[in-house]
N, C-alpha and C positions, 0 to 999 in steps of 0.2 A: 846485243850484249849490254849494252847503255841500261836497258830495264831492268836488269839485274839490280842494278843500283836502289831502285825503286820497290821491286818484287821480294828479294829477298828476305827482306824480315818481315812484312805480311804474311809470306807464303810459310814460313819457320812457326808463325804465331798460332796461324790457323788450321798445320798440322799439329801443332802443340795442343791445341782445343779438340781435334778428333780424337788422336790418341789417348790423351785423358777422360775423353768422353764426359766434353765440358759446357756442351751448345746450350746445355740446360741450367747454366748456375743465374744468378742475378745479373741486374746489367751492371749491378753494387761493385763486381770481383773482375766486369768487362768492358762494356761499353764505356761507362763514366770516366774510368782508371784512362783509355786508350784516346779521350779527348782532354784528357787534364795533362797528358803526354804531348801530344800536337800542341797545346798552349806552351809549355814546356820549354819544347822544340826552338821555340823563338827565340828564349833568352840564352839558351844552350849554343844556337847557332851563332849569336850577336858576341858572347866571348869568343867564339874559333876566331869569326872575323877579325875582332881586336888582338887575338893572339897571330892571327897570320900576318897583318899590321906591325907587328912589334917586332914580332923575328922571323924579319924576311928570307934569310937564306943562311937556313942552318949548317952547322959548318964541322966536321969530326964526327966519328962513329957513335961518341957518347952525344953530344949533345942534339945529332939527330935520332936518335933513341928519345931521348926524354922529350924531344919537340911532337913527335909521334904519340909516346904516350899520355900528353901533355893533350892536345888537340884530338886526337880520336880518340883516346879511351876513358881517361880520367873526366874531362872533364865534361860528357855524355854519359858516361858509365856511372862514376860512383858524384857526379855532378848530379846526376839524374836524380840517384836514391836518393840524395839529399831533399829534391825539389818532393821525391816524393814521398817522403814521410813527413815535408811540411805540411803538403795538399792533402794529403790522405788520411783523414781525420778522425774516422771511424776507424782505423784497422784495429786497435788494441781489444775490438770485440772480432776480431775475423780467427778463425783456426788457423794453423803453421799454413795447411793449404790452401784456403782461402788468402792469405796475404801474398802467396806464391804468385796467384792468378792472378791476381791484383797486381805487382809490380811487374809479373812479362807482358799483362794490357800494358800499365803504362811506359813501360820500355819502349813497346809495338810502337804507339805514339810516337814518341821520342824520336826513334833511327827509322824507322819510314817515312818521317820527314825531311830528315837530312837526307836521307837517300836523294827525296825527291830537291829535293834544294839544291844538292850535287850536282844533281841531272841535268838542272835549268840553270846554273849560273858557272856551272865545270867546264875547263879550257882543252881544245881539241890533243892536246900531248899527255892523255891519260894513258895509263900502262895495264898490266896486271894488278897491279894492286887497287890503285883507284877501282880500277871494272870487275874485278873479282877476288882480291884476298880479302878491303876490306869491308863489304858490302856481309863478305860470310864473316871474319872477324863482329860484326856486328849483331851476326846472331849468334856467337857463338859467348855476347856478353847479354845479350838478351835468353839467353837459356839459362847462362852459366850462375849469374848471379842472383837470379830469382829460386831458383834451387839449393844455394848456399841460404839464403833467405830462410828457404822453409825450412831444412835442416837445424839452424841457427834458432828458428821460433820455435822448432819443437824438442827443445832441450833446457839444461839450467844447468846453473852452476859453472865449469870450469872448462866443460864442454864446449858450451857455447864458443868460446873465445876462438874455437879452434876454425870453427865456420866463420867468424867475423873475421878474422885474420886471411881468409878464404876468400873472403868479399873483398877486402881492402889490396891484396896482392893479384887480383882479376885482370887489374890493365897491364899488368907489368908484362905478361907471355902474349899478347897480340902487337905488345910495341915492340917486342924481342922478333916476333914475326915479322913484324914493320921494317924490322932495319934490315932482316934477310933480303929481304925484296929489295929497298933503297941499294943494298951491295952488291945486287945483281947477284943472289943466290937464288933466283927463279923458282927452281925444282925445288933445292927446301924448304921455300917459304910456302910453295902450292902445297906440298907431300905434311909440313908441320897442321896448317891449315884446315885440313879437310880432317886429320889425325884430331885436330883438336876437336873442331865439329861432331865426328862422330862421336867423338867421347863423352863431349858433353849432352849429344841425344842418347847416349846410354845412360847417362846418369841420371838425367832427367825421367826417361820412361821407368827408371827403376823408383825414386824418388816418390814419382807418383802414384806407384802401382805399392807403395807402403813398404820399401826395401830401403836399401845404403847403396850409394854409388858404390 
């Protein structure tokens, strides 16, 4: 179960590559993106740390909500886009798809590290969520936002705003799942989860096959 932690967003990444029937693009939109991710990773991981440092034991419904989305989503998630539209320097010549491919690489990077950094330095009293809500919550921002991405790049005007608004409120329904779990709501946080998952592998295989979620 522990691998999970590990597997999961490789294995999310690399059916995302079949299915789009992607083994053939540059290393430009793959390889590169998925190591400038793992460099990433380390500064990404160094705030959790200083944030788990700071607020050791979070206290009330709300402010463990926002410690959750604070530490797993936000600041991995839309922490991440940030690193990577600093590093990624060429996109403004890449098509909506190509940048697509290029931010779920460097996502991939990203939370396949944590994963594994979880793995090696995670304390024996991990539950469902640690081992499996958010390992998949992790792919389901690694699908989720690179798809708002393309969406976002292949539009103009007033449109757009509607996908970026899309991106920006990303973290907020896996930290609402977060707290399910924290409150011992087990079954809706599993039943929200996998709901959300497939969704966003619908919308994605739609996305890329040149449809609308």
């Amino acid at each position: 179960m522990h691998l999970y932690l590990v597997l999961a967003v490789p294995l999310s990444y690399l059916y995302a590559l079949v299915r789009r029937d992607e083994f053939t693009e540059p290393t430009t939109f793959t390889l590169i993106p998925v190591v400038k991710g793992v460099v990433a990773s380390i500064v990404i991981a160094a705030l959790q740390a200083a944030l788990r440092r700071a607020w050791l034991a979070p206290a009330g419904d709300a402010t463990v909500f926002w410690y959750y989305w604070l530490r797993d989503f936000l600041i991995p998630g839309l922490g991440g886009f940030g690193v990577y539209l600093m590093t990624i320097k060429d996109r403004e010549g890449f098509s909506p798809r190509e940048r697509g491919l290029s931010l779920i690489s460097f996502y991939a990077g990203v939370f396949a590290s944590l994963g594994l950094l979880d793995l090696v330095l995670g304390g024996p009293a991990w539950g469902v969520y640690e081992l499996f809500l958010l390992p998949t919550l992790r792919g389901v921002i690694v699908l989720g936002v690179p798809m708002l991405y393309v969406l976002y790049s292949g539009e103009t005007m007033y449109v757009r705003f509607v996908f970026l608004a899309g991106m920006l409120a990303a973290p907020f329904v896996p930290a609402a799942v977060a707290l399910l779990a924290v409150l011992h709501f087990t079954g809706f946080a599993v039943g929200a989860t996998v709901v959300l998952y497939a969704g966003v592998w619908v919308a994605t295989v739609l996305t890329a096959s040149g449809g609308r979620p």
